[in-house]
OpenMM code with the backbone's topology and positions (N, CA, C; nanometers):
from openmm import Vec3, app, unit

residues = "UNK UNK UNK UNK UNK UNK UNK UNK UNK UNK UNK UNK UNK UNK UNK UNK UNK UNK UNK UNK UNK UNK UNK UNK UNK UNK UNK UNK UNK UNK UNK UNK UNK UNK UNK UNK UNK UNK UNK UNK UNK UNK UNK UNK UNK UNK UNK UNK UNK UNK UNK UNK UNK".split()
positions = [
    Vec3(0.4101, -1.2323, -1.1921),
    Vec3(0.4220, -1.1329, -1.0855),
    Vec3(0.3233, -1.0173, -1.1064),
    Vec3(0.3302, -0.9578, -1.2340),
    Vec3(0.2199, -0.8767, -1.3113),
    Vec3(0.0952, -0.8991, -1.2164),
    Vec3(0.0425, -1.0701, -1.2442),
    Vec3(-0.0883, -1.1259, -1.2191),
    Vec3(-0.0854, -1.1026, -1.0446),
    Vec3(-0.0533, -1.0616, -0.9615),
    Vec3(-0.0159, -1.0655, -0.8469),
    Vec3(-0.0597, -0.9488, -0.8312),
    Vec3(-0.0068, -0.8728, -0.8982),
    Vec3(-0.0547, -0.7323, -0.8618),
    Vec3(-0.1910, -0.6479, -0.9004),
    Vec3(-0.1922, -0.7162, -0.9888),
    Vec3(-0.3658, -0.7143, -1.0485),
    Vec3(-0.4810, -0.7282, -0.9603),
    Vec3(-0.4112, -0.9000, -0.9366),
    Vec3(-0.5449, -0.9320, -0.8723),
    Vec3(-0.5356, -0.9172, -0.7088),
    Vec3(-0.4058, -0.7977, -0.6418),
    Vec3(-0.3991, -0.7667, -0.5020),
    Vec3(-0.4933, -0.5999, -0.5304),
    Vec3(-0.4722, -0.5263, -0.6248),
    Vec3(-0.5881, -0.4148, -0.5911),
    Vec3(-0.6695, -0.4496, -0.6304),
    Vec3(-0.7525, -0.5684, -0.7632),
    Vec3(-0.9031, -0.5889, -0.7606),
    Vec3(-0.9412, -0.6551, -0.5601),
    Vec3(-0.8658, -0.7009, -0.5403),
    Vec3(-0.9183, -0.7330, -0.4338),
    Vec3(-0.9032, -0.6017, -0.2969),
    Vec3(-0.7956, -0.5373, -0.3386),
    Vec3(-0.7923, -0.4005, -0.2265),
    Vec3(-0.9424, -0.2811, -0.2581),
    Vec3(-0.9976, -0.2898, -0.3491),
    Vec3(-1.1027, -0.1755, -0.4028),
    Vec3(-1.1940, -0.2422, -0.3379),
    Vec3(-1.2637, -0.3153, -0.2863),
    Vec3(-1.3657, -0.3221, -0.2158),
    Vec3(-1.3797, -0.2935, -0.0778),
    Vec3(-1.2342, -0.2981, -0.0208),
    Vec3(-1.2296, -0.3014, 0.1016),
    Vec3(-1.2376, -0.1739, 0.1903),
    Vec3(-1.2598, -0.0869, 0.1359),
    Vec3(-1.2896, 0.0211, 0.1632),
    Vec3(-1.2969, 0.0637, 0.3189),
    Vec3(-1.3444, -0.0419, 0.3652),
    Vec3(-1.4196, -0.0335, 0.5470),
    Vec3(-1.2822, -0.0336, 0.6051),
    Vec3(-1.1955, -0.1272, 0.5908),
    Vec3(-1.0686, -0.1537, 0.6742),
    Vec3(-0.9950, -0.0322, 0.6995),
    Vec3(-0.9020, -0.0642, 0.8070),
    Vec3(-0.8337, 0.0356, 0.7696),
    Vec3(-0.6995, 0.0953, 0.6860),
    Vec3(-0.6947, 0.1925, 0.6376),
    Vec3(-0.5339, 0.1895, 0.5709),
    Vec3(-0.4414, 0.1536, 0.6376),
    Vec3(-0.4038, 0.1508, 0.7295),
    Vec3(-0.3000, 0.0719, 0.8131),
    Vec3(-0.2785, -0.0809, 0.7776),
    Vec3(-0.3542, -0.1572, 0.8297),
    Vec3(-0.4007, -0.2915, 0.7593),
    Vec3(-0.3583, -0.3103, 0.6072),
    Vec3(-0.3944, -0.2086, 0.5211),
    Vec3(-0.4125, -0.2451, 0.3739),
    Vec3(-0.2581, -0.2390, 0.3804),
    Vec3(-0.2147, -0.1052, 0.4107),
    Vec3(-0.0618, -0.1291, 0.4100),
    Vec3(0.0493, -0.2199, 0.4599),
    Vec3(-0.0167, -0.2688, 0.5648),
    Vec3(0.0916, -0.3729, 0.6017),
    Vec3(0.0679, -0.5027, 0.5262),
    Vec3(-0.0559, -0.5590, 0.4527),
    Vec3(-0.0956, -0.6637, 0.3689),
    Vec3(-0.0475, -0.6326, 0.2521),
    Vec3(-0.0103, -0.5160, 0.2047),
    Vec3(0.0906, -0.4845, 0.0783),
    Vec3(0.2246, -0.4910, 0.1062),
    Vec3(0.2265, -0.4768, 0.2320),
    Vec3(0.4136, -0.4638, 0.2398),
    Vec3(0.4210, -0.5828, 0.2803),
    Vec3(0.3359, -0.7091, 0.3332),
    Vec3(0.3796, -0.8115, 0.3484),
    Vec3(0.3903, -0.9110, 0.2338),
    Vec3(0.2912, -0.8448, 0.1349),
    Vec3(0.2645, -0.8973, 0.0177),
    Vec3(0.4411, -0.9027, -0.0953),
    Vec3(0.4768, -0.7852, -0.0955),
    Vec3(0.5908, -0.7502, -0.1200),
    Vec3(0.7433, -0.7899, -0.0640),
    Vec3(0.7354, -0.8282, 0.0543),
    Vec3(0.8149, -0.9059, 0.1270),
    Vec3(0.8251, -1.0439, 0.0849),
    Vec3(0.7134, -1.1150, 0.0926),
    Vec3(0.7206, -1.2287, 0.0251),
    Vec3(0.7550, -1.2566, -0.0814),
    Vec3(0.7728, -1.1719, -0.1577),
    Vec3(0.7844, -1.1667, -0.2709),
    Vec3(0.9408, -1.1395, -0.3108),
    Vec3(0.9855, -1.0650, -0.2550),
    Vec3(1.0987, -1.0459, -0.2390),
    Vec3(1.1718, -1.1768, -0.1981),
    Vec3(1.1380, -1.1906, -0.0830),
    Vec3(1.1582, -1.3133, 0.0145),
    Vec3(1.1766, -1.3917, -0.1238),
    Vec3(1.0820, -1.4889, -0.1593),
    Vec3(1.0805, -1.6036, -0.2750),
    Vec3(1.1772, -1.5494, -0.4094),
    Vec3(1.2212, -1.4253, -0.4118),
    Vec3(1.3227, -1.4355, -0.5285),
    Vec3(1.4771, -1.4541, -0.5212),
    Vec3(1.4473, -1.4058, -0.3527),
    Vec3(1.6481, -1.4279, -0.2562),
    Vec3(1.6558, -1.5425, -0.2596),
    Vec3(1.5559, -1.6919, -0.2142),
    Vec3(1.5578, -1.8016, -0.2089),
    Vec3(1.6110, -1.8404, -0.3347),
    Vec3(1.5183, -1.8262, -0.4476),
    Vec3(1.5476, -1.9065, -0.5430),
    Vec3(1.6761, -1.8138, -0.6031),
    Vec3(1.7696, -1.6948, -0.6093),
    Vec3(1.9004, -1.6952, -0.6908),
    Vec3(1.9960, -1.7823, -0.5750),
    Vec3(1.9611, -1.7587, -0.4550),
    Vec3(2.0274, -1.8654, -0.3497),
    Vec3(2.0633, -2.0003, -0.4255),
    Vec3(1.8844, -2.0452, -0.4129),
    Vec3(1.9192, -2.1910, -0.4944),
    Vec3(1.9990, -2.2342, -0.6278),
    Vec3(1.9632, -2.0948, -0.7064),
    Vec3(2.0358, -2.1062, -0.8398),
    Vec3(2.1751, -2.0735, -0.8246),
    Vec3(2.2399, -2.0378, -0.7596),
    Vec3(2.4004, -1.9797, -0.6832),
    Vec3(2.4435, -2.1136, -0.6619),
    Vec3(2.3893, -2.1487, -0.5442),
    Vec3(2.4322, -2.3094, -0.5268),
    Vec3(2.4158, -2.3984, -0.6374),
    Vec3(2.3377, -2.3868, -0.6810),
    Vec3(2.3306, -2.5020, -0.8145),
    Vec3(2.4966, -2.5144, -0.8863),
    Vec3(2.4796, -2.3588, -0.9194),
    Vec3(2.6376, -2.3185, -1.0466),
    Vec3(2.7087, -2.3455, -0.9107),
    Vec3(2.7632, -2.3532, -0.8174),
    Vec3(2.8758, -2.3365, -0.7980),
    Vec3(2.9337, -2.4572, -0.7600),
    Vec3(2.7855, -2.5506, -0.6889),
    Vec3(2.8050, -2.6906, -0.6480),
    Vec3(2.8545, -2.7623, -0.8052),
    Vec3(2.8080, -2.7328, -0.9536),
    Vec3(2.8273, -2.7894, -1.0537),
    Vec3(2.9848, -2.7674, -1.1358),
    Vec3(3.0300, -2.6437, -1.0998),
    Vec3(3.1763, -2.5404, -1.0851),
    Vec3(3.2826, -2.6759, -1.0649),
] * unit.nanometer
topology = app.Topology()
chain = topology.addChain("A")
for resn in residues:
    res = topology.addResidue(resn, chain)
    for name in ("N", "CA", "C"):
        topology.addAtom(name, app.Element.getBySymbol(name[0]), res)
């Protein structure tokens, strides 16, 4: 996750031209997803234990 974030501002420092609006919503979508993919998987891991229960 670390590596995620690393390599989202080496890639935000060049972009200089865009606008901050943009950068921000590509971080907050960045972050969403991210979020997103960790609800999924305790989901999956919830069901696992309880289907095994």
């Amino acid at each position: 996750m670390f590596g995620l974030r690393r390599r989202a501002q080496a890639i935000r420092v060049p972009e200089k031209a865009t606008t901050s609006l943009s950068l921000r919503w590509r971080v907050m979508l960045l972050a969403m997803s991210m979020v997103a993919m960790v609800v999924v998987l305790m989901a999956v891991a919830v069901y696992a234990v309880v289907s095994a229960a």
